[in-house]
MITIPA-728668 format. One line per field, with one value per residue: residue in three letters; x, y, z of N, C-alpha, C, CB in turn. Coordinates in steps of 0.02 Angstrom, whole numbers, plus 50000, padded with zeros to 5 digits. Last residue first. Glycine has a CB too. Layout:
type <- c(ALA|...)
n_xx <- c(X|...)
n_yy <- c(Y|...)
n_zz <- c(Z|...)
ca_xx <- c(X|...)
ca_yy <- c(Y|...)
ca_zz <- c(Z|...)
c_xx <- c(X|...)
c_yy <- c(Y|...)
c_zz <- c(Z|...)
cb_xx <- c(X|...)
cb_yy <- c(Y|...)
cb_zz <- c(Z|...)
This chain:
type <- c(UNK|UNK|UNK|UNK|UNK|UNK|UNK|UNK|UNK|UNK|UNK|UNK|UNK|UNK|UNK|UNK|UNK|UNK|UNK|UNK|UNK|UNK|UNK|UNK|UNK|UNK|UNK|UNK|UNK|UNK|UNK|UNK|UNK|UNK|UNK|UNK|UNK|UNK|UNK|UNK|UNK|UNK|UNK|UNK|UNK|UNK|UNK|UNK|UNK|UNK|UNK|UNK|UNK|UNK|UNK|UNK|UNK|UNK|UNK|UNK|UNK|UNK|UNK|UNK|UNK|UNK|UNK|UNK|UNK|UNK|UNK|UNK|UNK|UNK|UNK|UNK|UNK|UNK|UNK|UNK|UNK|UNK|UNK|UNK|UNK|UNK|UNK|UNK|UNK|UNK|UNK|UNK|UNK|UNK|UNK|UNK|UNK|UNK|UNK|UNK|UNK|UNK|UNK|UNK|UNK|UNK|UNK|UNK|UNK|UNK|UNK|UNK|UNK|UNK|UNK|UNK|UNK|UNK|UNK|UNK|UNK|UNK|UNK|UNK|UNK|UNK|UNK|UNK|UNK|UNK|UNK|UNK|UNK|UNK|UNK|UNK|UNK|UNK|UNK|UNK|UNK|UNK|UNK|UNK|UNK|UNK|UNK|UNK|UNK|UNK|UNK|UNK|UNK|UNK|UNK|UNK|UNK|UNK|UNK|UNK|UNK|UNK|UNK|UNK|UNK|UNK|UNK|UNK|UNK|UNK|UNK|UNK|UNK|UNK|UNK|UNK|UNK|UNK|UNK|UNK|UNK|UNK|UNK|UNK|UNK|UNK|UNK|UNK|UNK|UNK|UNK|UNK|UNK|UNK|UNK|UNK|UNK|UNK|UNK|UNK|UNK|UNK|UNK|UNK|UNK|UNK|UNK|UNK|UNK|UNK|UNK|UNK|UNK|UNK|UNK|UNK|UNK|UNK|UNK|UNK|UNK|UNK|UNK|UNK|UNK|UNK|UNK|UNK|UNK|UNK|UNK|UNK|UNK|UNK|UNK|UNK|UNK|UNK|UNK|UNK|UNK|UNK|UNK|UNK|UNK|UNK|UNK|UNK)
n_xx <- c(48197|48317|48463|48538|48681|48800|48940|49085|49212|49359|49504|49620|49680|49751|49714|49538|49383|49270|49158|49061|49105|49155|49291|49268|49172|49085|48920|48833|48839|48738|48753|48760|48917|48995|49004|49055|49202|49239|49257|49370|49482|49479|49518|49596|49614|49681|49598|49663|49662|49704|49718|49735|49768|49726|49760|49679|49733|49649|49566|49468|49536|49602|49682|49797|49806|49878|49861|49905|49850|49914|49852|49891|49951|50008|50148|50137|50075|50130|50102|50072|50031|49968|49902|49861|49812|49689|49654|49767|49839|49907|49910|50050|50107|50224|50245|50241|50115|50068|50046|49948|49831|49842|49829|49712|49584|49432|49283|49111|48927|48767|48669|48467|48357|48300|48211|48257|48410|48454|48532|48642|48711|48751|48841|48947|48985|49050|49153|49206|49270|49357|49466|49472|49454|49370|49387|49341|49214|49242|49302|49153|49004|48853|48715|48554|48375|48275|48273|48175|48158|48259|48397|48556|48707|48825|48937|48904|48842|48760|48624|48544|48441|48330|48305|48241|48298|48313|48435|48477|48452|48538|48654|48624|48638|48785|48822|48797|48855|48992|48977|48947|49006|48929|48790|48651|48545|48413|48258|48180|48216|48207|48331|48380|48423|48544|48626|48639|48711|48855|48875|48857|48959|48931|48889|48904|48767|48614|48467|48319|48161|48139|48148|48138|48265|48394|48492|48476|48460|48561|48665|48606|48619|48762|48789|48731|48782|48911|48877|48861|48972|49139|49242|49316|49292|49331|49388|49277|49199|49307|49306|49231|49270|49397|49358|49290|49327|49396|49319|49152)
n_yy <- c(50987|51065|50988|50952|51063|51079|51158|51097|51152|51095|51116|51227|51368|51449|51496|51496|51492|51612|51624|51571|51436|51328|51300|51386|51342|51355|51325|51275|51154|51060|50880|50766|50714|50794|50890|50785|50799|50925|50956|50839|50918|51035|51036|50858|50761|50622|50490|50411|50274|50175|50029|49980|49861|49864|49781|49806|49772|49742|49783|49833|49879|50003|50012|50039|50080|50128|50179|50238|50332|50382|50510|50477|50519|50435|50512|50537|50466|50504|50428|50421|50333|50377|50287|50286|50236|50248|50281|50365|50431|50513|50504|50551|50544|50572|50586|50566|50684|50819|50869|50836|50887|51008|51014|50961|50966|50874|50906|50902|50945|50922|50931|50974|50976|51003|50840|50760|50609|50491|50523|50593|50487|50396|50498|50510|50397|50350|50446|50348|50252|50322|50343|50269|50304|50375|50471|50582|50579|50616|50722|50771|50734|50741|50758|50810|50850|50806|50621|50520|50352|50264|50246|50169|50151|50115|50186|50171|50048|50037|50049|50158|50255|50378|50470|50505|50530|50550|50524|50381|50349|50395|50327|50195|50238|50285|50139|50068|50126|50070|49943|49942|50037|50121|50222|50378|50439|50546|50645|50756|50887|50944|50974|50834|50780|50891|50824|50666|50669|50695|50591|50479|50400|50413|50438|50419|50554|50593|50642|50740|50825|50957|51125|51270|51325|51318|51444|51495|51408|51293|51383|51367|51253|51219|51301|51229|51106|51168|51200|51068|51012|51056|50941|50868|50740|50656|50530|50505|50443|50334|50204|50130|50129|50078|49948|49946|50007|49922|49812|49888)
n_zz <- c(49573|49652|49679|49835|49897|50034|50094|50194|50305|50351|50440|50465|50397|50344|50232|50226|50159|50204|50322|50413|50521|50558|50468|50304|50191|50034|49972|49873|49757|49692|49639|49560|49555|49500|49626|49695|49637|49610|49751|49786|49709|49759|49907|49921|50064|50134|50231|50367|50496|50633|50717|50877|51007|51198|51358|51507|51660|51819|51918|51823|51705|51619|51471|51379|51159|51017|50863|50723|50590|50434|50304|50146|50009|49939|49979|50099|50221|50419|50551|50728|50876|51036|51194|51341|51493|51633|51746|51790|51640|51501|51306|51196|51024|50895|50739|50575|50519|50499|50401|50306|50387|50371|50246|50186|50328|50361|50297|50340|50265|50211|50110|50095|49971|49830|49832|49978|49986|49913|49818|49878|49965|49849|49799|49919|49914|49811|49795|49897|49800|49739|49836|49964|50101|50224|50329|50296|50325|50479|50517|50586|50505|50401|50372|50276|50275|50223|50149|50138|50231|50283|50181|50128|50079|50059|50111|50247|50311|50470|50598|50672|50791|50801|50955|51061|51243|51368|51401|51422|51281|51219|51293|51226|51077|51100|51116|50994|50914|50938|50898|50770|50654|50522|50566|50572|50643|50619|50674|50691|50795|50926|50984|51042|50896|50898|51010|50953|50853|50875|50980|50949|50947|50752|50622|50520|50473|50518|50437|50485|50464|50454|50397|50320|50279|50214|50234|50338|50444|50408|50478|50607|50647|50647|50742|50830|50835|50893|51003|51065|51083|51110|51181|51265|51255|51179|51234|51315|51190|51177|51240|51187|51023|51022|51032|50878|50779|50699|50648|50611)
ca_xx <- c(48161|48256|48447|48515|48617|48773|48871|49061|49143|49334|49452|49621|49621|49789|49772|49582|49442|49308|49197|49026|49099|49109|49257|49320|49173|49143|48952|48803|48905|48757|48738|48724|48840|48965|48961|49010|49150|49240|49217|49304|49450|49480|49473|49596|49563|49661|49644|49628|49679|49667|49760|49680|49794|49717|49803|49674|49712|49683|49628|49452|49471|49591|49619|49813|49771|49885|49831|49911|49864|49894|49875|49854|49899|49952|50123|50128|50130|50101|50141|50082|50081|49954|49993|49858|49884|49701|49619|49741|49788|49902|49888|50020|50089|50199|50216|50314|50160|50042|50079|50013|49859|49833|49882|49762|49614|49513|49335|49166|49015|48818|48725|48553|48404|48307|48233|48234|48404|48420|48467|48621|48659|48695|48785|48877|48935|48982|49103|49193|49207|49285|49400|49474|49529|49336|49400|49403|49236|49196|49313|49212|49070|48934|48775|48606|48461|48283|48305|48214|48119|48197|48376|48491|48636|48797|48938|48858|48896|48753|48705|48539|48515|48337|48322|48201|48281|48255|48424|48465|48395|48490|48660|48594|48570|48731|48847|48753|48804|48991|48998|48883|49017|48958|48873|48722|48618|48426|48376|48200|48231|48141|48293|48344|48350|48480|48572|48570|48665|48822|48869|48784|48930|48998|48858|48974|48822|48707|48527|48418|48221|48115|48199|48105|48238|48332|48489|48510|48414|48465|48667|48641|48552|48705|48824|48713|48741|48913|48900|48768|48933|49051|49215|49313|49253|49331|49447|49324|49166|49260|49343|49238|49193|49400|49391|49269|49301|49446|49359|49222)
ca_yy <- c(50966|51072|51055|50925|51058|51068|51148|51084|51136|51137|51120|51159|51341|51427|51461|51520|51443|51572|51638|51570|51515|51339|51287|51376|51387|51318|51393|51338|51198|51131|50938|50831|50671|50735|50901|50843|50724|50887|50983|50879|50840|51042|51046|50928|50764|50688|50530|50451|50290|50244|50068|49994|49901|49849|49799|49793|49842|49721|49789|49813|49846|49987|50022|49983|50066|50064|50194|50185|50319|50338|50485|50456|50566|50425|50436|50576|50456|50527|50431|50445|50365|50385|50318|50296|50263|50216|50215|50314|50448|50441|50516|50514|50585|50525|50617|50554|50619|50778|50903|50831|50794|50970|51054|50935|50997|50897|50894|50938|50895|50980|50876|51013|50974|51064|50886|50778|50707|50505|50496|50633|50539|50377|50481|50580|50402|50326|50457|50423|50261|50285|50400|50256|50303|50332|50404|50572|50561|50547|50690|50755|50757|50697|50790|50747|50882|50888|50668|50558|50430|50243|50276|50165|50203|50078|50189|50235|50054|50040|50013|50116|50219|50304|50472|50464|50565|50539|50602|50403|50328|50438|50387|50207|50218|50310|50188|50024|50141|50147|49952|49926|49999|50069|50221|50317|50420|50447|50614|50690|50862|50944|51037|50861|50766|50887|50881|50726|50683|50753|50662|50489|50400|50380|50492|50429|50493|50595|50604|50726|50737|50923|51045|51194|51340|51284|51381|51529|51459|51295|51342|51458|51279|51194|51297|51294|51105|51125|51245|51087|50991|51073|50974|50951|50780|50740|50588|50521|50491|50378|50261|50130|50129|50163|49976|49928|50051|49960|49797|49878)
ca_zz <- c(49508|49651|49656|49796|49917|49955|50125|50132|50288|50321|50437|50467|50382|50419|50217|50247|50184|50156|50293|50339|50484|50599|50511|50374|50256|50065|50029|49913|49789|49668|49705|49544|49597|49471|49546|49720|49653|49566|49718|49828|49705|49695|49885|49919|49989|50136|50183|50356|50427|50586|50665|50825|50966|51123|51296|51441|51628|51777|51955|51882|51708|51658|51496|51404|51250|51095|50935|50779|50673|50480|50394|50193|50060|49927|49899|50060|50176|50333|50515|50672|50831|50965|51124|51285|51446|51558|51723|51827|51685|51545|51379|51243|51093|50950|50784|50611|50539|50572|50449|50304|50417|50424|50273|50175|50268|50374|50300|50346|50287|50250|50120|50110|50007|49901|49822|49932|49997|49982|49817|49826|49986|49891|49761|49881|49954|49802|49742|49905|49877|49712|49811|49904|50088|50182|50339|50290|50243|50428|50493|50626|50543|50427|50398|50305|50289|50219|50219|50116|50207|50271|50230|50129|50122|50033|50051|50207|50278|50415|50580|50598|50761|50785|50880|51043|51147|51381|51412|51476|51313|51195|51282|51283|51097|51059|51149|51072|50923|50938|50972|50822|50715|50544|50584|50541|50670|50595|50666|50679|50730|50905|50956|51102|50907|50850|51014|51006|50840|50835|50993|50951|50984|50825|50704|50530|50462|50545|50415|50496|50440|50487|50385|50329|50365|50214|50173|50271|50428|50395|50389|50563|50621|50566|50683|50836|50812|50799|50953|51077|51016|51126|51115|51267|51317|51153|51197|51355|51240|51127|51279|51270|51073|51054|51090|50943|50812|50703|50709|50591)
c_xx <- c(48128|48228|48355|48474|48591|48717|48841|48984|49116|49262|49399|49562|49637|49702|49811|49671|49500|49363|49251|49091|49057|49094|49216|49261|49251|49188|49010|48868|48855|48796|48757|48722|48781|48925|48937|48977|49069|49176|49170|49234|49364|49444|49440|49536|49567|49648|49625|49654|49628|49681|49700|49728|49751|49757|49722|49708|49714|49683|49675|49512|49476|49519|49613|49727|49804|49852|49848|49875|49879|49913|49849|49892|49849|49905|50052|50112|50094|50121|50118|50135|50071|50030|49965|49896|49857|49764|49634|49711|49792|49896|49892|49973|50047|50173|50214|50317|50222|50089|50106|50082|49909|49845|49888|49828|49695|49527|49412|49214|49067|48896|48775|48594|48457|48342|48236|48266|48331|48397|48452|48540|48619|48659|48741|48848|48898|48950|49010|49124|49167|49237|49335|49407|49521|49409|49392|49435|49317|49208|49311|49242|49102|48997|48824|48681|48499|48382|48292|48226|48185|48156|48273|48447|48581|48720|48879|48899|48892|48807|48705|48604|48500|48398|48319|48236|48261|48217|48351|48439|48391|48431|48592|48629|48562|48673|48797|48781|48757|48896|48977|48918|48958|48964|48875|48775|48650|48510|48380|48245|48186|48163|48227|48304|48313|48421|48540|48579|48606|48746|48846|48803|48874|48937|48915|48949|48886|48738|48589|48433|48270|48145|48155|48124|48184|48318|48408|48507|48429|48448|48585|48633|48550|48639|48757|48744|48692|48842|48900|48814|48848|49011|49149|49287|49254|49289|49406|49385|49235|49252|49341|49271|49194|49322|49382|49300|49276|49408|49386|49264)
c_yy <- c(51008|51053|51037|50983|51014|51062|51166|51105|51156|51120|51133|51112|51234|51356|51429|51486|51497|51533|51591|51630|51521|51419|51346|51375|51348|51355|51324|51373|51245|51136|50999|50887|50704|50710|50849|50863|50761|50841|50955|50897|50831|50950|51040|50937|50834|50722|50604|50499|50347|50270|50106|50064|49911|49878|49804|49804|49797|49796|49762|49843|49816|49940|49977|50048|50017|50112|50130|50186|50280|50350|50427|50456|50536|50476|50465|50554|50487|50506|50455|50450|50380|50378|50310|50320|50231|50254|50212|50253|50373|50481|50505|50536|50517|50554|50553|50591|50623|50714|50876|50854|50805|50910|51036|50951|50964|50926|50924|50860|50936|50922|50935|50930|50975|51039|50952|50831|50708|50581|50490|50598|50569|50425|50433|50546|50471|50369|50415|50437|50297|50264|50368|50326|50293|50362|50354|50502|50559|50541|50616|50702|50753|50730|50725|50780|50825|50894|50753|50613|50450|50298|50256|50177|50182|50121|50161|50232|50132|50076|50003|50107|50180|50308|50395|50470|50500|50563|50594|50499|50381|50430|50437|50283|50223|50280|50238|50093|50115|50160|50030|49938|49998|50027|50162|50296|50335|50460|50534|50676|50787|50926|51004|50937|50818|50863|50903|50757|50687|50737|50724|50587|50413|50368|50454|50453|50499|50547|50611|50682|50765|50863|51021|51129|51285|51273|51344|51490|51495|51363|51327|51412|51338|51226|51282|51314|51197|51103|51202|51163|51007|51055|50999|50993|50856|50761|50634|50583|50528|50451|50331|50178|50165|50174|50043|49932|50022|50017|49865|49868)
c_zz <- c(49490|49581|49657|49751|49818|49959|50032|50151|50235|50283|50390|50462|50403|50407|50298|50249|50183|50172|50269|50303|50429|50578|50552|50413|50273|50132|50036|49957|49831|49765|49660|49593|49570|49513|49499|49659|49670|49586|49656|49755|49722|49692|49804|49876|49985|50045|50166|50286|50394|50524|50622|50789|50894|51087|51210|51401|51553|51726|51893|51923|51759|51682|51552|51428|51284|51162|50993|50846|50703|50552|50426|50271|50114|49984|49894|49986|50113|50288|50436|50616|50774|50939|51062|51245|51380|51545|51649|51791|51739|51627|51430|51305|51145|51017|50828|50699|50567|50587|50508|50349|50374|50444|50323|50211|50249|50319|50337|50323|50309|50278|50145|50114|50041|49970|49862|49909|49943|50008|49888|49817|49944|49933|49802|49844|49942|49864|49772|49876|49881|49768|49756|49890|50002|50114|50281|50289|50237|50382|50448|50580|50559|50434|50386|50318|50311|50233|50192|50151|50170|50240|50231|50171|50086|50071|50006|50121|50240|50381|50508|50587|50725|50754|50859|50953|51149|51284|51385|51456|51394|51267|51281|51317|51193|51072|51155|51118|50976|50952|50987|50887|50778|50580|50550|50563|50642|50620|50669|50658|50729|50837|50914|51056|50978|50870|50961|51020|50878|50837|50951|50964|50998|50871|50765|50617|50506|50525|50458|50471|50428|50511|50451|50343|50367|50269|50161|50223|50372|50386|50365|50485|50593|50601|50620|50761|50799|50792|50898|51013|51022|51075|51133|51213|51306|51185|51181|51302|51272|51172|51222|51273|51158|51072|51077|50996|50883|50763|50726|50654)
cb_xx <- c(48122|48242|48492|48482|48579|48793|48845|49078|49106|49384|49453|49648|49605|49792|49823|49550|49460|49330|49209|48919|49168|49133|49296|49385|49093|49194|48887|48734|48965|48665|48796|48657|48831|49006|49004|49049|49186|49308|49249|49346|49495|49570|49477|49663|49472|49727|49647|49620|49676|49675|49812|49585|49860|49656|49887|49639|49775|49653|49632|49441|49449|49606|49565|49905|49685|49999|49741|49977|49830|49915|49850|49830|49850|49945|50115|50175|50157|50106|50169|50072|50128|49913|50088|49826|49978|49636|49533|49694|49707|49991|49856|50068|50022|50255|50152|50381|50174|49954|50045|50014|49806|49794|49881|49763|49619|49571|49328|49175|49059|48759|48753|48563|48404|48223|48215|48181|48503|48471|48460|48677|48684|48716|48806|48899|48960|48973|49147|49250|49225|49301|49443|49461|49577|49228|49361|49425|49205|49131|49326|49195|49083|48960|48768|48616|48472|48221|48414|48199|48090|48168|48407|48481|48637|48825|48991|48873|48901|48698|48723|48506|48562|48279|48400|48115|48353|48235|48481|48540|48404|48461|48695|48604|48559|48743|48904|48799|48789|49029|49086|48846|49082|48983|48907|48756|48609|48413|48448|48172|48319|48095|48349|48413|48347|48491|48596|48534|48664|48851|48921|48733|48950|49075|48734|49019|48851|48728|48544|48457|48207|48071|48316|48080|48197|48327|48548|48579|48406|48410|48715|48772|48505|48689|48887|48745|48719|48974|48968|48715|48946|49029|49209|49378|49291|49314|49493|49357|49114|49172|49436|49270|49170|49430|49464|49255|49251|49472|49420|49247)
cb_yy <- c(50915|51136|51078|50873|51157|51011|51218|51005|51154|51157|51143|51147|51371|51523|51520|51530|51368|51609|51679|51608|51542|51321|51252|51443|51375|51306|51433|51310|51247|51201|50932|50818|50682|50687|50937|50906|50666|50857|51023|50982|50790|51067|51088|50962|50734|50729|50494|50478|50221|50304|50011|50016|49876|49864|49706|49808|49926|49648|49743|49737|49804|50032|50013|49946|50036|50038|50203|50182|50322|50278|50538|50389|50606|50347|50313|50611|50374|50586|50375|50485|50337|50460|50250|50315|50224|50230|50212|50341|50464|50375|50511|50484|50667|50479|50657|50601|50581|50746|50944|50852|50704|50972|51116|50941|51084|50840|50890|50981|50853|51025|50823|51078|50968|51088|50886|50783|50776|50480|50431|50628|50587|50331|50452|50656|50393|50236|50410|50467|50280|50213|50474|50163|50231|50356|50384|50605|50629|50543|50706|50730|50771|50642|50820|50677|50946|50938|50648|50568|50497|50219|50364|50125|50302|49998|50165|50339|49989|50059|49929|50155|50182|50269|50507|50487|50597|50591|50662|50383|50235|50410|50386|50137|50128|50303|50211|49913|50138|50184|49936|49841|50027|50074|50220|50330|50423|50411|50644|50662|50855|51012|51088|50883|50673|50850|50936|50725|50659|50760|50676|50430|50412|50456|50466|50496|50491|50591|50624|50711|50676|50918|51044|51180|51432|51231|51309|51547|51502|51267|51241|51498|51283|51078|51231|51332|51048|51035|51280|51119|50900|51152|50923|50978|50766|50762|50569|50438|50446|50335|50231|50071|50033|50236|49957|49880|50079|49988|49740|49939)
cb_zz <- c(49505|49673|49567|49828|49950|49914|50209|50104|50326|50285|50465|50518|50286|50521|50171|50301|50129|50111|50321|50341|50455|50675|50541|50401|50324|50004|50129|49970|49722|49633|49790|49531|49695|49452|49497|49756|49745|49560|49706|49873|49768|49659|49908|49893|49989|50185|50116|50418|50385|50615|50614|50868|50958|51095|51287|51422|51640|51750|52032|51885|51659|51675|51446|51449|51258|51124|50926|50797|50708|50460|50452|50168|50015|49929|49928|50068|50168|50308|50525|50684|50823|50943|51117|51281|51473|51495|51737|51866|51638|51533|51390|51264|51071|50968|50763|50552|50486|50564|50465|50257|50401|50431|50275|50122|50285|50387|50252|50432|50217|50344|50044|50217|50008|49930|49778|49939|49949|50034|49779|49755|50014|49933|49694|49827|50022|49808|49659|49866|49942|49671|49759|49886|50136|50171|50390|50335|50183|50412|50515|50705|50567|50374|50484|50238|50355|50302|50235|50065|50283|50330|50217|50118|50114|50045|50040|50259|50230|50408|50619|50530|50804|50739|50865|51067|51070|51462|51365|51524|51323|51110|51225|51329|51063|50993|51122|51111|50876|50844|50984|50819|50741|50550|50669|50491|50765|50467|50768|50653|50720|50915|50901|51181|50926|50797|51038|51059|50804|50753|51008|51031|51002|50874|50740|50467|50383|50623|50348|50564|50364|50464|50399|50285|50385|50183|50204|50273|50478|50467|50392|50590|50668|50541|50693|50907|50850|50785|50965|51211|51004|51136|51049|51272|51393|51079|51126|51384|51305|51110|51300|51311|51087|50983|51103|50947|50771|50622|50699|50549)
């Protein structure tokens, strides 16, 4: 999608400050309480590849879904220099199609947020829902509605030597969608690059959630505040879905 090929290049750089060897420490607390046999990953939505090597460096097999081939040419020579061996697969996840059936499929960091029509939506638990054996986990997070209704009519900025960066924000409550704006200027030699790439992210309360989730067939196992196994919380910006395909 046009909308991922410049932040591609500068991806890595906005969440240098995230630890993503803890969000995988996270889902193996969710395996060992859920389904300590897991062998086959599913990462949708994987971007760069950050949710999904350090899964493969713990000895997983990990398929890393995306969309944007810019994000995953990122992600492949990422894997190559730490010496993994996951396999990238460019691919629409409303439309999934995995080569095996997965023990466990993720998607993070706002990934379903991104996906703006809830008939979408619907499709993509039901493309995971057939892709999961049975006993399988569909672990997600979502933003929380309190969070991106919070967020518009906002303007921030980065700016460094090799790049200025401007988010703007705006919520429209109609339809519960944050949009971003984003303008780069990116430094490229002695020149600097203009792009402009517009974000869009909706927000889905839990009650909707649930709903779509049951009509796929999943059974519900646990609705966390981030990175917990305690209950959503009303400061709660965050918030992890953990389902599981029921056992024929």
């Amino acid at each position: 999608m046009p909308q991922y090929d410049k932040l591609a290049d500068i991806y890595d750089y906005l969440v240098a400050g995230i630890d993503y060897e803890e969000w995988a420490d996270y889902i193996e607390e969710i395996l060992k309480k859920f389904c300590p046999k897991t062998r086959y990953i599913a990462d949708l939505a994987c971007g760069t590849g950050n949710t999904t090597l350090p899964l493969a460096a713990r000895g997983y097999e990990v398929y890393g879904i995306d969309i944007s081939a810019a994000m995953l040419e990122k992600a492949v020579r990422k894997a190559e220099d730490k010496g993994l061996t996951p396999s990238f697969i460019q691919q629409d996840i409303r439309q999934l199609r995995l080569p095996r059936l997965m023990d466990l499929i993720t998607c993070y960091h706002d990934g379903l947020n991104y996906i703006i029509d809830p008939v979408d939506l619907t499709k993509v638990f039901s493309r995971v829902y057939e892709s999961l054996r049975p006993g399988g986990l569909f672990v997600f997070d979502l933003n929380a509605v309190e969070k991106l209704s919070g967020a518009g009519g906002d303007t921030t900025f980065v700016d460094d030597e090799n790049m200025t960066l401007v988010w703007e924000t705006v919520y429209n409550r109609d339809v519960d969608v944050w949009e971003i704006k984003l303008t780069g200027f990116v430094r490229r030699g002695d020149m600097y690059d203009k792009f402009v790439e517009v974000h869009r992210e909706k927000a889905y309360r839990e009650s909707e959630v649930l709903t779509f989730i049951n009509e796929a067939g999943f059974e519900v196992l646990g609705l966390y505040h981030a990175f917990s196994f305690e209950p959503p919380k009303p400061t709660s910006r965050r918030l992890f879905y953990v389902t599981r395909k029921p056992v024929q």
